[in-house]
MDTraj code that builds the backbone (N, CA, C; nanometers):
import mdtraj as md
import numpy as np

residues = "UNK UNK UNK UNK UNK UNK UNK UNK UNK UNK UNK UNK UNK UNK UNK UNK UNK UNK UNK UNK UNK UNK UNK UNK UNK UNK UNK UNK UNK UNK UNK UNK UNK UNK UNK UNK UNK UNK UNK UNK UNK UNK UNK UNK UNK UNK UNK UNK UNK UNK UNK UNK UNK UNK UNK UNK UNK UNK UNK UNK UNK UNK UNK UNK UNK UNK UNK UNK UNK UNK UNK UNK UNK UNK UNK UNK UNK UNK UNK UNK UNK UNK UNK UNK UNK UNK UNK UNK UNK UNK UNK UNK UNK UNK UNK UNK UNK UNK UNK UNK UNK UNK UNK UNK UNK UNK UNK UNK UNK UNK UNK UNK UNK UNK UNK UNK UNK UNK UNK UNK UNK UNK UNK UNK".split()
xyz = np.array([
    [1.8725, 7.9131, -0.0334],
    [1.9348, 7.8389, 0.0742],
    [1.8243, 7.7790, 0.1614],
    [1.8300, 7.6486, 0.1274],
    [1.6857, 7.6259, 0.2651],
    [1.7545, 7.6167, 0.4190],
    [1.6838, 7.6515, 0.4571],
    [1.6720, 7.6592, 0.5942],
    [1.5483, 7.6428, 0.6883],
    [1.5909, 7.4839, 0.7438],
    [1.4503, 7.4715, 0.8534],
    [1.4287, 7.4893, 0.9567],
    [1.3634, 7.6014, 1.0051],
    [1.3421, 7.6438, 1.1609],
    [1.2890, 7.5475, 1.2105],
    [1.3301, 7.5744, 1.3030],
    [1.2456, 7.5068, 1.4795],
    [1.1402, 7.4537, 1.4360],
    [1.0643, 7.5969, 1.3768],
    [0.8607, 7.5946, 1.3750],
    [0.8447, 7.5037, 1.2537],
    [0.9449, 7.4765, 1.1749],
    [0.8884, 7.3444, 1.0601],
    [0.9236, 7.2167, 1.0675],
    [0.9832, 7.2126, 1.1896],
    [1.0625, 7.0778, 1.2266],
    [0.9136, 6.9321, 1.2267],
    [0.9127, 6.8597, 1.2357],
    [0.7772, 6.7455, 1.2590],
    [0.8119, 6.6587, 1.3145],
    [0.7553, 6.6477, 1.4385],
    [0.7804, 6.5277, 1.5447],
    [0.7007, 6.4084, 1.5438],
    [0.7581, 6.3068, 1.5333],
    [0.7231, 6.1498, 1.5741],
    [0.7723, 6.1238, 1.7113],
    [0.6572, 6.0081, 1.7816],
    [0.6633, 5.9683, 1.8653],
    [0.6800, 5.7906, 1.8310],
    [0.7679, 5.7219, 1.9139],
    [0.7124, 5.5588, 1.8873],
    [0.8040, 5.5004, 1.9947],
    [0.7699, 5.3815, 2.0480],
    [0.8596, 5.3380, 2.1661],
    [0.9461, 5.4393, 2.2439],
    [0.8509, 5.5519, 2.3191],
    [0.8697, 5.6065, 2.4355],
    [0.9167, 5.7239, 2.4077],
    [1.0156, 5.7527, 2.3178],
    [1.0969, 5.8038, 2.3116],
    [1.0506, 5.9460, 2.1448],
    [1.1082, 5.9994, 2.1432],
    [1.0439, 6.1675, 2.0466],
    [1.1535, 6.1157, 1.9314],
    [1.1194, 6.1926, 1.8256],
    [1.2323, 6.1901, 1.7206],
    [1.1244, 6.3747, 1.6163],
    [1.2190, 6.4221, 1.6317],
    [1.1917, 6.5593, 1.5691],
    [1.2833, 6.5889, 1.4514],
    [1.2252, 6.5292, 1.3633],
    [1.3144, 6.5530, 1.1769],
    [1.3654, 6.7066, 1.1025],
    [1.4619, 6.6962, 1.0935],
    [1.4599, 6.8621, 1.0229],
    [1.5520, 6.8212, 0.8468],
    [1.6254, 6.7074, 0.8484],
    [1.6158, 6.7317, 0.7267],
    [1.5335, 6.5728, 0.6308],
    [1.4618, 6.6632, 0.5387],
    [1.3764, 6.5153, 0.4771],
    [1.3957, 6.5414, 0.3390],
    [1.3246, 6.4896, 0.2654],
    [1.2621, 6.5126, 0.1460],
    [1.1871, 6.6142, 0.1442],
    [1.1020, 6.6358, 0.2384],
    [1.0020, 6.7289, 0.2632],
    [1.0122, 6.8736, 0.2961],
    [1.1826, 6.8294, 0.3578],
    [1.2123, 7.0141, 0.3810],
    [1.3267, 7.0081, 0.2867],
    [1.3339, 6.9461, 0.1902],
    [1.4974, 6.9958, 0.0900],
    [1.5944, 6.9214, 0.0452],
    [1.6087, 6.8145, 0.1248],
    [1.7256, 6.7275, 0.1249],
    [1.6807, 6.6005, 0.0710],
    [1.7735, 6.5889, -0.0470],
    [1.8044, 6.4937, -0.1486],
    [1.8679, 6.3770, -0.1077],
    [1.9682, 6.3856, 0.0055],
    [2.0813, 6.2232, 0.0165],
    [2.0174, 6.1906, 0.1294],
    [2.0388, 6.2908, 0.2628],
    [2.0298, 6.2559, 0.4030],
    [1.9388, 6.3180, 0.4682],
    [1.9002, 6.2263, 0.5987],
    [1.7805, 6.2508, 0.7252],
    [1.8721, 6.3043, 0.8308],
    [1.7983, 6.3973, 0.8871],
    [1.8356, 6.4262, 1.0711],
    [1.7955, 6.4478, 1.1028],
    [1.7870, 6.4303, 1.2362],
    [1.6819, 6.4366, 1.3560],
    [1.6987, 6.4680, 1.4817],
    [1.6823, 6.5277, 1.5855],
    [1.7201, 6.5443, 1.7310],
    [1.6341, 6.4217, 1.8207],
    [1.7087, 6.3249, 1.8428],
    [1.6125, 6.2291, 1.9404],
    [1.6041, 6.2510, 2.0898],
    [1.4566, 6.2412, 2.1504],
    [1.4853, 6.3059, 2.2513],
    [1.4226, 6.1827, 2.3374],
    [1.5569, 6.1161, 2.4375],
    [1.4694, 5.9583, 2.4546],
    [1.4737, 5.9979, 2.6412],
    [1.3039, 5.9832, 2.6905],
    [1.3471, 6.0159, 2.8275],
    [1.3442, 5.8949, 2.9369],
    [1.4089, 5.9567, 3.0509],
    [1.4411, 5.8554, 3.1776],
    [1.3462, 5.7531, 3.1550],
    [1.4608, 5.5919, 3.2129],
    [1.3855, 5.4558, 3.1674],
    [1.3011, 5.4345, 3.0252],
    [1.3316, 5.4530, 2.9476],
    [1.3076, 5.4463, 2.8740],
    [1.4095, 5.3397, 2.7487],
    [1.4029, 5.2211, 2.7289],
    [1.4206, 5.1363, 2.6604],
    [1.3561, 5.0701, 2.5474],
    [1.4535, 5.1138, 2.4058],
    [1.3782, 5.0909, 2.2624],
    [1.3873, 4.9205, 2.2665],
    [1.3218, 4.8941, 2.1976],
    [1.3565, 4.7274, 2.1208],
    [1.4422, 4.7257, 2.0388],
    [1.5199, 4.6234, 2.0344],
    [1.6372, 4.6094, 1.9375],
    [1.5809, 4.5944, 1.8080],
    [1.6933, 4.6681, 1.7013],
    [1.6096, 4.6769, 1.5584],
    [1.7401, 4.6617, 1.4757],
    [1.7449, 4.5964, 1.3664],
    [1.8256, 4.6300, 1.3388],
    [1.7952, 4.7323, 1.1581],
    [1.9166, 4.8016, 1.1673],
    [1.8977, 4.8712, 1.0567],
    [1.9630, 4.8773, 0.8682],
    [1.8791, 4.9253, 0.8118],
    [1.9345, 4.9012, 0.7098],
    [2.0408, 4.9979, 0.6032],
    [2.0382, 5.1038, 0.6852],
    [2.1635, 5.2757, 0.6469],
    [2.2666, 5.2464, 0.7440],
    [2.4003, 5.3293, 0.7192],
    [2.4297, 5.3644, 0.7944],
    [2.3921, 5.4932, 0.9290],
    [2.4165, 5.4869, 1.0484],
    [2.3885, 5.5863, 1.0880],
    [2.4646, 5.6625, 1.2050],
    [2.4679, 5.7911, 1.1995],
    [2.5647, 5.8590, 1.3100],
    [2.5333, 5.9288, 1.3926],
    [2.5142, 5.8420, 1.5121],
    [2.4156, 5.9060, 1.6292],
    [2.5720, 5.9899, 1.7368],
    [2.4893, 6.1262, 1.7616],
    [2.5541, 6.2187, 1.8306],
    [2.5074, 6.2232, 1.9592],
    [2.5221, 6.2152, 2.0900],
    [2.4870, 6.2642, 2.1835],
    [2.5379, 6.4239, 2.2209],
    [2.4267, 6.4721, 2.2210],
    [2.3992, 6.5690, 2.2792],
    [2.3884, 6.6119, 2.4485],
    [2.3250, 6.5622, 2.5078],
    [2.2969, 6.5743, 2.6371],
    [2.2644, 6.4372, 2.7025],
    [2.3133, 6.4109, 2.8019],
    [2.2674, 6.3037, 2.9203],
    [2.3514, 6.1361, 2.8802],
    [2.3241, 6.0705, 2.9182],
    [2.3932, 5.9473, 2.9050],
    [2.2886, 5.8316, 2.8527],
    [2.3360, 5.7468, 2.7687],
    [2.2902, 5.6015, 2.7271],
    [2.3645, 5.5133, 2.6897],
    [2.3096, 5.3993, 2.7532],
    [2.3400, 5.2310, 2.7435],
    [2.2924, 5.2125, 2.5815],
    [2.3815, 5.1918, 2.5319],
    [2.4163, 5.1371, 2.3681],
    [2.3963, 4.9620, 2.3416],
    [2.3374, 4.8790, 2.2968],
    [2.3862, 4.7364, 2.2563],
    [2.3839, 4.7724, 2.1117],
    [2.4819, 4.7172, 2.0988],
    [2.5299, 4.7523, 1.9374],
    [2.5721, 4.5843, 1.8924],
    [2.5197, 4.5536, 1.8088],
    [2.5683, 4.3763, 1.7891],
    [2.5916, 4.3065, 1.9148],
    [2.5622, 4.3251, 2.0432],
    [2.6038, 4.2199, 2.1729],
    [2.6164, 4.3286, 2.2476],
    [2.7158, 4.3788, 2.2154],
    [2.8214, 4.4861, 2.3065],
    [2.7586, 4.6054, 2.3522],
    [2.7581, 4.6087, 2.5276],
    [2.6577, 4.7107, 2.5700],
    [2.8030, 4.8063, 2.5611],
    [2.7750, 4.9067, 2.5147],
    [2.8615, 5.0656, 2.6764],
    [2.7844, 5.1446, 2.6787],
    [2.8407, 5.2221, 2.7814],
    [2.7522, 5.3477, 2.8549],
    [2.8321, 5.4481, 2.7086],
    [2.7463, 5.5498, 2.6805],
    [2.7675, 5.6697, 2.5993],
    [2.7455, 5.8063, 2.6490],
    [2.7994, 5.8865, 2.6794],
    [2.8276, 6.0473, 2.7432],
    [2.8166, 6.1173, 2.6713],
    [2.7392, 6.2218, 2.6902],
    [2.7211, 6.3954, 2.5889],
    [2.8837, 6.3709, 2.5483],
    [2.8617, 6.4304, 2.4295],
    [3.0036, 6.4410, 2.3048],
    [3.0468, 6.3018, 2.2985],
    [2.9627, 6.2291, 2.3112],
    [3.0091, 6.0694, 2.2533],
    [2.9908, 6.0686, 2.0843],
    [3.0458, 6.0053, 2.0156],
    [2.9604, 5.9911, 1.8520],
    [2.9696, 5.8073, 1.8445],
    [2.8301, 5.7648, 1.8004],
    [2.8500, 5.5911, 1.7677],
    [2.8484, 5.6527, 1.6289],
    [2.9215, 5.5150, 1.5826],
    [2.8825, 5.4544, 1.4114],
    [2.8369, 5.3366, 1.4018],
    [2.6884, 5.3590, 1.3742],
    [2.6315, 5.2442, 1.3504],
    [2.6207, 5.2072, 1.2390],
    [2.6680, 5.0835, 1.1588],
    [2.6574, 5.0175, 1.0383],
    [2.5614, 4.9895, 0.9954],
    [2.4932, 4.9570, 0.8338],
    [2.4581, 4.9279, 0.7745],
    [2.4103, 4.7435, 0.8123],
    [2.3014, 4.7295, 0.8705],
    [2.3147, 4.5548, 0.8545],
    [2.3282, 4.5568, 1.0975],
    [2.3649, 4.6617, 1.1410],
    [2.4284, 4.6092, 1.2605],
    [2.2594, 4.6451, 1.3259],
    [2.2926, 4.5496, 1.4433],
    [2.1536, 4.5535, 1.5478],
    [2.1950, 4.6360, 1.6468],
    [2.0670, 4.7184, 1.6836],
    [2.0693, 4.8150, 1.8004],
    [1.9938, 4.8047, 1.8936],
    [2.0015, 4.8502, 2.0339],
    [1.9623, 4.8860, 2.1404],
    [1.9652, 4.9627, 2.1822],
    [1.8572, 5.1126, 2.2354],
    [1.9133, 5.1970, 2.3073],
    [1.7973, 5.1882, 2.4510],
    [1.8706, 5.2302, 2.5502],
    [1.8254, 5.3039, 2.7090],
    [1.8895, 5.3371, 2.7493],
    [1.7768, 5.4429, 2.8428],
    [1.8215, 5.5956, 2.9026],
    [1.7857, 5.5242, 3.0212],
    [1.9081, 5.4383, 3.1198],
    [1.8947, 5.4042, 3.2727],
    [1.8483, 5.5313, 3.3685],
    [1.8983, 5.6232, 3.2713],
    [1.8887, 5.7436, 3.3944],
    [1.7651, 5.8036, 3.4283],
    [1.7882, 5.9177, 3.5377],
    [1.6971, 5.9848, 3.5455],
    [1.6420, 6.1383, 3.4941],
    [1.7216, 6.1431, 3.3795],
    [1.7313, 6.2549, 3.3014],
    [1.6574, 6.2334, 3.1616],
    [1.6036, 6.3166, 3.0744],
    [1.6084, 6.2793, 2.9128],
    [1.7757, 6.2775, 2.8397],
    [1.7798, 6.2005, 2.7705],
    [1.9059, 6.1894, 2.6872],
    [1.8489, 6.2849, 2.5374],
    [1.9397, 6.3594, 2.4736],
    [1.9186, 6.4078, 2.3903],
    [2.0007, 6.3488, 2.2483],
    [1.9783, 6.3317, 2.1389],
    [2.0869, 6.2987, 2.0591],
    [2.0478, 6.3622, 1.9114],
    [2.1468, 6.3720, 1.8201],
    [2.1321, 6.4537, 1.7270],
    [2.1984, 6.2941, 1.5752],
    [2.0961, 6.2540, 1.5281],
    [2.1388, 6.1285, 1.4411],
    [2.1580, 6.2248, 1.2973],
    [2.1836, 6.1264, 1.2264],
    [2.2269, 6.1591, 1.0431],
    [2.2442, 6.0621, 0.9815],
    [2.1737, 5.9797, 0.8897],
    [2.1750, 5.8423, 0.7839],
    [2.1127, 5.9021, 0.6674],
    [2.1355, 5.8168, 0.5561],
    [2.1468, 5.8665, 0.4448],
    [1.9838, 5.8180, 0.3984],
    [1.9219, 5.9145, 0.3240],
    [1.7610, 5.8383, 0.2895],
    [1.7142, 5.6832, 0.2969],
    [1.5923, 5.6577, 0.3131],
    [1.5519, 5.5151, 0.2716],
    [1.5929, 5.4133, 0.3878],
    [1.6526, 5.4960, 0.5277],
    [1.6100, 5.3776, 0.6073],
    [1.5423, 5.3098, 0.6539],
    [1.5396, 5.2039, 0.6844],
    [1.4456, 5.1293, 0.7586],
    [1.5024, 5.0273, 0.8728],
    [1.3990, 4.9836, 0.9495],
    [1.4893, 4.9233, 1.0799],
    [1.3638, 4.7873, 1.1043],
    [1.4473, 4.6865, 1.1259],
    [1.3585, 4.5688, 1.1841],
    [1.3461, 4.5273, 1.2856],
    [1.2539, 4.4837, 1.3920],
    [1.2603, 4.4705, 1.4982],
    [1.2681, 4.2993, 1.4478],
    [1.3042, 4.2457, 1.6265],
    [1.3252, 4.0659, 1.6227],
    [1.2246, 4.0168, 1.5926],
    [1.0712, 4.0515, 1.6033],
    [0.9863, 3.9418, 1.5879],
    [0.9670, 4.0023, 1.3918],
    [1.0705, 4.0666, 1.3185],
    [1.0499, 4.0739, 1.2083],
    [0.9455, 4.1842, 1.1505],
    [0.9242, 4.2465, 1.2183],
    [0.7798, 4.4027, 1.1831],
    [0.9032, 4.5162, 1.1406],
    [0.8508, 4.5517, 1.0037],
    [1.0152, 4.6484, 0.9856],
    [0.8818, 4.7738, 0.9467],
    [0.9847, 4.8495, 0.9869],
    [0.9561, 5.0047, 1.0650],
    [0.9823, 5.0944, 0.9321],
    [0.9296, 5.1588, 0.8953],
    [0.9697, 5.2683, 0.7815],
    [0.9636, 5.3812, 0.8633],
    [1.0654, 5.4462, 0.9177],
    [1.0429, 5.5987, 1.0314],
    [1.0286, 5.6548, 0.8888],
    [0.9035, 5.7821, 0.9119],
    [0.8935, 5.8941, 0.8471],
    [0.9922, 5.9946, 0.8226],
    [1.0530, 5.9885, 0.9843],
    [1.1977, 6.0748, 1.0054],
    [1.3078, 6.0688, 0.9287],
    [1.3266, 5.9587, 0.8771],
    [1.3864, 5.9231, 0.8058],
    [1.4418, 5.8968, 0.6446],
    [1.2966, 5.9575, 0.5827],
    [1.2522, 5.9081, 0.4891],
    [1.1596, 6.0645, 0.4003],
])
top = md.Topology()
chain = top.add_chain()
for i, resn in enumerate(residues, 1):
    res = top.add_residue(resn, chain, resSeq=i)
    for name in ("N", "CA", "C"):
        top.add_atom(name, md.element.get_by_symbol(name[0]), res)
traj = md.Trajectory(xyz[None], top)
């Protein structure tokens, strides 16, 4: 049964914000990635868009979502579904860290607007 503790988890850092992977290739898992993102106060990613689907969980604190255009605010026990193909935005207006707990299926990748596409490790 694998099982990945805490102590084998591997953290990336990139636009401000933490991403700490627990399931990869690397610890076991064949289809899907997850990760605990930990994005803190003011803190605003660049829009990217992606190429998995993906199912971001909030965990703790609140964030401003643009998802294809459309901003909303998102609350601990919120769940987005982000599509395959859809553009994202995230910030943490607040003055707290936002915590979130994502899940997409291997082999994502995400493009930012000026076209630089991102291979997260986390992911992958």
């Amino acid at each position: 049964m694998p099982v990945v503790r805490s102590s084998d988890a591997v953290t990336h850092e990139i636009h401000g914000a933490r991403f700490v992977s627990y399931a990869t290739p690397r610890t076991g898992s064949r289809e899907l990635a997850a990760w605990r993102g930990e994005i803190p106060a003011g803190t605003k990613a660049p829009a990217h868009t992606v190429t998995k689907e993906e199912i971001l969980h909030l965990l703790d604190g609140e964030l401003l979502i643009t998802l294809d255009g459309r901003t909303e605010r998102v609350g601990a026990g919120d769940t987005l579904i982000i599509n395959a193909g859809a553009t994202l935005t995230v910030e943490n207006p607040t003055a707290e860290t936002a915590v979130t707990w994502v899940t997409t299926s291997l082999g994502l990748e995400a493009e930012l607007a000026d076209g630089t596409r991102i291979v997260p490790p986390w992911a992958n």
